[in-house]
N, C-alpha and C positions, 0 to 999 in steps of 0.2 A: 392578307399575308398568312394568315393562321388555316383556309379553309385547304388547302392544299396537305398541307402538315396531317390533319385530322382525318383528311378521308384518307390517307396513305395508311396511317396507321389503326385508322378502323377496318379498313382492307386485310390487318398482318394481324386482326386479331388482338391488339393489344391494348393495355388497360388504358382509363382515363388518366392513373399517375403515372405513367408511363410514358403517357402522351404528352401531360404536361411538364415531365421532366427533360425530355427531349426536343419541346418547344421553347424551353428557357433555354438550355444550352448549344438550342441554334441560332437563337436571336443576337449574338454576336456577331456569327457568320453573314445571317441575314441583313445587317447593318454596315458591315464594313463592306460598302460599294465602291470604295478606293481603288482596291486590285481589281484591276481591269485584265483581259484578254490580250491587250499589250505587253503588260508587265510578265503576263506567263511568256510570250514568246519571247520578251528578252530575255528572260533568266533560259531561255534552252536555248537562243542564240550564244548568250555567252557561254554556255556548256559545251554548243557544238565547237566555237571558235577554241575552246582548251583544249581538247579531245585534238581538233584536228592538230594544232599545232603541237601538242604532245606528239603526234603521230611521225610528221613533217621534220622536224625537227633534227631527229634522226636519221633519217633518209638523205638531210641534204646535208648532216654534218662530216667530218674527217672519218675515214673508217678506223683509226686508232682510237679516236674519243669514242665511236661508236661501240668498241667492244669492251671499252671499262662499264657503259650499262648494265651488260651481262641482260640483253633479254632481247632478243631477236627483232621480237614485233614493242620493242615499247612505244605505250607505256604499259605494254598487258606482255605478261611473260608466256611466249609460244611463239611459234613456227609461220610466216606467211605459207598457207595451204587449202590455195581453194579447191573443197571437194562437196558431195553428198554422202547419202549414207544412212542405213536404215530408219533414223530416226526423223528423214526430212518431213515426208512425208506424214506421221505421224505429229511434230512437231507444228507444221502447220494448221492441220487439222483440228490442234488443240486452239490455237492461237485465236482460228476463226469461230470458233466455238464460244470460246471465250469472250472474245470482242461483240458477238451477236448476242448472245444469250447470260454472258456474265452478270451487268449490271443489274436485269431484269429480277435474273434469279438471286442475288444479294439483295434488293426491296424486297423479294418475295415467302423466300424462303425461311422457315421457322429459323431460329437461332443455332438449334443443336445441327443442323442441316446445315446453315450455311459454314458453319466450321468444320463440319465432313467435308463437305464439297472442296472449299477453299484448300484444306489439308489435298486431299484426293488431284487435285486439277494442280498444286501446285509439284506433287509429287509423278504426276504423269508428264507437265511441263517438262521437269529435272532430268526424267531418265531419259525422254525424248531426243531430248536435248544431247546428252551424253554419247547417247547410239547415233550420232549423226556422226563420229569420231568412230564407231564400231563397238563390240560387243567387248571383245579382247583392250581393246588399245583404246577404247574410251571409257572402260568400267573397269571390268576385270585387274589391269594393267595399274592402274591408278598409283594405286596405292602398297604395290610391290617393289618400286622401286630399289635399288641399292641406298638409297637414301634417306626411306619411307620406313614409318613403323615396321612396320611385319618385315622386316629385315633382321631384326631384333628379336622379335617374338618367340623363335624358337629357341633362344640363348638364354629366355629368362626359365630357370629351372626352380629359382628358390625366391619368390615374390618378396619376402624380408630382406632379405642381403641384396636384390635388386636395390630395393629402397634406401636401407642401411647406406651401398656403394653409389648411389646414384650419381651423387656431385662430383665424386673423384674422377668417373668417366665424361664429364660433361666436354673440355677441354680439349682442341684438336692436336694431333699429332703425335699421341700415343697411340699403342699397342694395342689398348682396350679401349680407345674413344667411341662414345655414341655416335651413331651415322646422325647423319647433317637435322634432319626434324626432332629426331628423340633427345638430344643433346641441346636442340632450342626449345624447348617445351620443359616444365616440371615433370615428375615421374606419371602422373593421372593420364595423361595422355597415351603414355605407352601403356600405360594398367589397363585403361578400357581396354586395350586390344589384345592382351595376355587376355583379360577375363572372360575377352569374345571365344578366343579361339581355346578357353577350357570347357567350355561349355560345349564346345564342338561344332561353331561357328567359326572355321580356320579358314584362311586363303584369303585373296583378293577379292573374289563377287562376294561374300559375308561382312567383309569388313568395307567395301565400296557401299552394300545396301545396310549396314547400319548408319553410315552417316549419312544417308539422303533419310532415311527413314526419321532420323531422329532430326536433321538439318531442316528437313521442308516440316518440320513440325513449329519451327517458330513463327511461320505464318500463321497459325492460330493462336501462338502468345500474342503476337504483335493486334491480334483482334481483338483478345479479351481483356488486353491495357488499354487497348485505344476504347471501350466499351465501358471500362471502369473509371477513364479519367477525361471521358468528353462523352458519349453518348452513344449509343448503340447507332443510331443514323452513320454517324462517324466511321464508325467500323464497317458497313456495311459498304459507305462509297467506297472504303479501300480495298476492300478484298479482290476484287478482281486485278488491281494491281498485283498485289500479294502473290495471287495465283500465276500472272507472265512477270513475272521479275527476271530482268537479266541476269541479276544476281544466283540464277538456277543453271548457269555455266558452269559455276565454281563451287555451288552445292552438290551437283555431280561430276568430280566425286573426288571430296576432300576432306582432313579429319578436320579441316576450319568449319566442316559445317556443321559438325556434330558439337564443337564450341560454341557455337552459333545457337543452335536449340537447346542446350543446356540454360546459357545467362538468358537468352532470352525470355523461359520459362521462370529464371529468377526476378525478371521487372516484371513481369506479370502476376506472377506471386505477391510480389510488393507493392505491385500498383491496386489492387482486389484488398488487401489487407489494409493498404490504407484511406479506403474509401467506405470499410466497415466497420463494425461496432461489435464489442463484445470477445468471447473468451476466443472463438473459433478465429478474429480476425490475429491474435497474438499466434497460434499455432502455424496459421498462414505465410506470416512474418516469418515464424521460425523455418519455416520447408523454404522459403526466398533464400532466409541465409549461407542455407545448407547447400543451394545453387549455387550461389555467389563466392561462396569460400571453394566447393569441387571446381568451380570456373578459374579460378587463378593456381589451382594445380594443375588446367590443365594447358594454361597459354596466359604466360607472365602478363602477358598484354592486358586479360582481362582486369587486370587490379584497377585499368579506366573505366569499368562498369560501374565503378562509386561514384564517378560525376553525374550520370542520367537518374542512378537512383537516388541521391539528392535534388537532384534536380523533380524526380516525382513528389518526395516527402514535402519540398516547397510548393509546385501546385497544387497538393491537397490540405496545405498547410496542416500537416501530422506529422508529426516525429514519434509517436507510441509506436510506430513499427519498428522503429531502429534498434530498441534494447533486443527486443528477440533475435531477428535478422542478426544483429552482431553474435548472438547468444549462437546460432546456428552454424556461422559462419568461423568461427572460434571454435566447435566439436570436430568441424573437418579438419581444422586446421591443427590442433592439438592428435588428435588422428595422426596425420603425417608425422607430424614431430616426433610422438612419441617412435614410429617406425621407421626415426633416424634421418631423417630427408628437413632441412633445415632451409626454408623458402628465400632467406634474404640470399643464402651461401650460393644457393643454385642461381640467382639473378644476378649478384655480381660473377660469377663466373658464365652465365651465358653472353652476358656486355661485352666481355673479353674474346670470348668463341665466335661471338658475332663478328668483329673486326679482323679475325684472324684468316675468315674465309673473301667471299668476292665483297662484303659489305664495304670490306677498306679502299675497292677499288671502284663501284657504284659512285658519281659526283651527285652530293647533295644540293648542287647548284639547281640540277636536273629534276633527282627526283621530287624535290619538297613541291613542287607543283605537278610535274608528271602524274604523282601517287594521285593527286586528285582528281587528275583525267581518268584515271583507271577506275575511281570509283564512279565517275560519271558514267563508263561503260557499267557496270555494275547495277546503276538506279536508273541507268537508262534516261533519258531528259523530260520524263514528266515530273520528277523528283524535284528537280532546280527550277523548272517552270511553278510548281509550285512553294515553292520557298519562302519567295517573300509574303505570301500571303500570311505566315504563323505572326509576325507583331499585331495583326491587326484580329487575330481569331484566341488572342489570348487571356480575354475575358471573360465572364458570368461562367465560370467554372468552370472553363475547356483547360484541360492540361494537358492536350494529346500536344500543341507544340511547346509546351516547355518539355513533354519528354522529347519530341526530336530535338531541339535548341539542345538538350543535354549530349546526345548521342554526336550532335554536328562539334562542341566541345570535345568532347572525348578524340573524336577524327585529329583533329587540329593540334591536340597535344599529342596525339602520336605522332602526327605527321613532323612537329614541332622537334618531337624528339631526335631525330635520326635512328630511331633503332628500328624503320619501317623505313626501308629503299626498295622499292619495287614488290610486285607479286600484291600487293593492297587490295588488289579484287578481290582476293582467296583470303587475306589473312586480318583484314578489317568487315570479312564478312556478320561478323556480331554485331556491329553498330551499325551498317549498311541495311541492314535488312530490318532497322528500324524507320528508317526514312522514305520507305514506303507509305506511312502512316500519313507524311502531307499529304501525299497524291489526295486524300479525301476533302480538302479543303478546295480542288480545282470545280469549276463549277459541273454540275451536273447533266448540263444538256454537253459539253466537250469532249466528256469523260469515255466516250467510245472512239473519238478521234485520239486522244494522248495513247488510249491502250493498242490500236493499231500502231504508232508511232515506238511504243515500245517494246511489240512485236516484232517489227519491223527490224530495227537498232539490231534485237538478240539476233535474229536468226543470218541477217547480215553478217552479223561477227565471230558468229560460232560458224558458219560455212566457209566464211574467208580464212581464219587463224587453227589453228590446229593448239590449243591451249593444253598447257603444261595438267593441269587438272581440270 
C-alpha cells in the first residue's frame, strides 16, 4: 500500500517527513473502502434530478406564478440565449487542456508552480468564459449597470461623509437612495471601487478585471487550507477542479467574486496559523482577522464565514488563533465605526430594503430549494458526487472536510434564512468555491472523467443562458 505513495513522492523530490506526513493523512482515505463509485453517481444523479426540476418547474408552471420569480432562466438569473462568441473556442481549448494534462501536472509540479498554474488556468478559464457573452456585454458591461457600483462612484466626492451618510441612503424610495447592490452591501464594497477608480483604475474593464483578478485568486487559498489541514496530496487532487469550476461564470465578472477572494484568503490565513507554532503563527491569525472583519463590510452575508472558521479551529483542535483573528477583525471594525458607518444600523435597514424590492415578491416555497440547484450549477456535479465521501475521510488529521462540512452549514443558514432568493450562483460564490476541495477525496483513476463532466456542465450553460453577470 505504501510503495506507490513513496515512489510518487520520491519522484516530486520530497523529503522522507514529508513523505511520512502525507502517508499518515492518507491512510484514512486509504481505508474507507465504503464510498464506492456508485455512491458518487448517486450523489450527481440526485443533483442532476434538482437542477433539472429547478429548471422544469418553471416552464410548466402559470405564467403569473412564473413572473413573481423575477429570473428568466431560474433557478440561475439570465436570459434563455443560445449563442457563441469569442471565447468558445478558447474556452474549450482550455477545458481540454486541462482535463489531458491537469492532473499530471498537479502530481508533478513543484508547489510554488502548481499554485501559479492553478491561479493562471483558473483565471484564463474565467475570462474565456466571459468573452463567449462578448467583450462589451460580457465584461466590460458587467458591472456599469444602473444598478451596479460604479453608478455611484462618481457621486462619492468626499469618502467621510460618504461613510458618515451611508445608512441614511440605504432605504428605497427616496431622493438619494443607493442603487440596488451599493445599498445591499455595507460601505467596503462601494469603497473598493471609489479606491479603484482614484488610482485611475475607472470604468467597467478596470473594475470587471479587478474582481476576476482578485476572485480567481481564491483558488489558491482554497489549496493552501486544504494543504495546511489535510495534506499537500489533497490539494494537488483538487486543483485541476479548482482551475474548470463552473463557478468561473459568475467570477467573471462580479464584485461577489472579489468577496469571494478576499474571505477566502481569511480561511487560509487561519487555517496556516492554526496548524503552526510560534510568534509568526499569532501575526498570521492576526492578517485572517483583518480579512474576516473587511469581509463583512463588504457583504453582510459574509458574518457566515465564522461558521467554517470554527469549524477549522475544531479540526485542528486550536483555538490560540482566535484571540488575534478577533483582535484583527475588531481594528477594521472599530475603523468603520469610528468613520460613522454603524454595522448592526446598516443590516437592519438592508432587511427592510431587501423586502421593499422584488424579494417580497420571489416565493420561498420555490427558492429554498431552487437556490440549491443553482449552486449545483455553480460546483458543477463532481462536488455532490463527492460529498458523501467527507464522514468517512474525517480522520487521522484531515480537516479539509470539516472545512467543507463548515462552508455546506453556512449555505444552509443562508439558504434557511430567506435573505438569499435567487441569484445564489453569484452571491454564495465565498462558500461555493470552497466545495471544490471534496472533488479531491473522488478517486484518482475517475478524476479525468468528473473534470470532463464538469467541462462539459459550464460550457453547456454558459452557451445556452446569457447570465446576468
Amino acid at each position: 500500500m505504501t510503495a506507490r505513495p513513496r515512489e510518487e513522492f520520491r519522484r516530486l523530490g520530497r523529503s522522507t517527513r514529508a513523505y511520512r506526513d502525507d502517508v499518515k493523512l492518507s491512510v484514512p482515505q486509504a481505508l474507507s473502502a465504503a464510498p464506492t463509485v456508485r455512491r458518487d453517481l448517486i450523489g450527481a444523479g440526485a443533483a442532476v434530478v434538482l437542477v433539472a426540476v429547478a429548471f422544469v418547474v418553471p416552464l410548466v408552471a402559470s405564467e403569473e406564478w412564473r413572473g413573481t420569480l423575477v429570473a428568466h432562466t431560474a433557478p440561475i438569473f439570465g436570459f434563455w440565449e443560445p449563442h457563441l462568441g469569442w471565447g468558445s473556442g478558447p474556452a474549450l481549448a482550455i477545458a481540454v487542456l486541462v482535463i489531458g494534462f491537469g492532473p499530471r501536472i498537479a502530481a508533478q509540479a513543484s508547489w510554488r508552480m502548481l499554485c501559479a498554474a492553478t491561479y493562471l488556468g483558473a483565471l484564463g478559464w474565467a475570462i474565456a468564459l466571459a468573452l463567449i457573452d462578448g467583450w462589451e456585454r460580457g465584461f466590460v458591461r458587467r458591472l456599469t449597470d444602473s444598478n451596479e457600483y460604479l453608478a455611484e462612484v462618481d457621486g462619492v466626492n468626499d469618502i467621510p461623509a460618504m461613510l458618515r451618510g451611508f445608512s441614511d441612503r440605504i432605504l428605497d424610495f427616496r431622493p438619494d437612495s443607493w442603487t440596488t447592490h451599493v445599498s445591499g452591501h455595507p460601505p467596503g464594497a462601494l469603497l473598493s471601487f471609489v479606491w479603484l477608480d482614484r488610482i485611475g483604475l475607472s470604468g467597467g474593464a478596470w473594475a470587471g478585471t479587478f474582481c476576476v483578478v482578485v476572485g480567481c485568486s481564491a483558488s489558491v487559498a482554497v489549496l493552501v487550507a486544504v494543504r495546511a489541514l489535510g495534506s499537500e496530496a489533497l490539494a494537488r487532487s483538487c486543483a485541476p477542479f479548482l482551475v474548470l469550476a463552473p463557478a468561473a461564470v459568475w467570477i467573471a465578472v462580479s464584485a461577489d467574486a472579489m468577496f469571494a477572494g478576499v474571505t477566502a484568503w481569511a480561511i487560509a490565513l487561519l487555517a496556516v496559523a492554526a496548524t503552526r507554532q510560534g510568534r509568526g503563527a499569532v501575526w498570521i491569525a492576526a492578517a485572517a482577522g483583518i480579512g474576516f472583519g473587511f469581509g463583512i463590510y463588504l457583504n453582510y452575508g459574509m458574518v457566515l464565514m465564522g461558521v467554517p472558521a470554527v469549524f477549522v479551529l475544531v479540526a485542528t483542535r486550536n483555538v490560540r488563533p482566535l484571540l488575534p483573528a478577533l483582535g484583527g477583525a475588531l481594528i477594521v471594525a472599530a475603523v468603520f465605526t469610528a468613520s460613522g458607518f454603524w454595522w448592526l444600523d446598516g443590516y437592519h435597514l438592508v432587511v427592510e430594503r431587501y423586502y421593499q424590492g422584488i424579494a417580497s415578491l420571489r416565493p420561498y416555497s420555490y427558492w429554498v430549494w431552487g437556490n440549491l440547484a443553482a449552486v449545483v450549477c455553480a460546483t458543477g456535479l463532481a462536488v455532490p458526487a463527492a460529498l458523501h465521501r467527507l464522514p468517512a475521510n474525517r480522520f487521522g488529521g484531515n480537516g479539509v472536510p470539516m472545512l467543507v462540512a463548515g462552508m455546506l452549514c453556512a449555505i444552509v443558514l443562508a439558504d434557511l434564512s430567506g435573505l438569499s432568493k435567487a441569484e445564489t450562483e453569484r452571491i454564495w460564490l465565498p462558500f461555493t468555491i470552497w466545495l471544490f476541495a471534496a472533488c479531491a477525496l473522488l478517486p484518482e483513476r475517475h478524476a479525468r472523467r468528473w473534470l470532463v463532466v464538469q467541462a462539459a456542465g459550464t460550457l453547456v450553460l454558459v452557451h445556452l443562458i446569457f447570465t446576468n453577470w
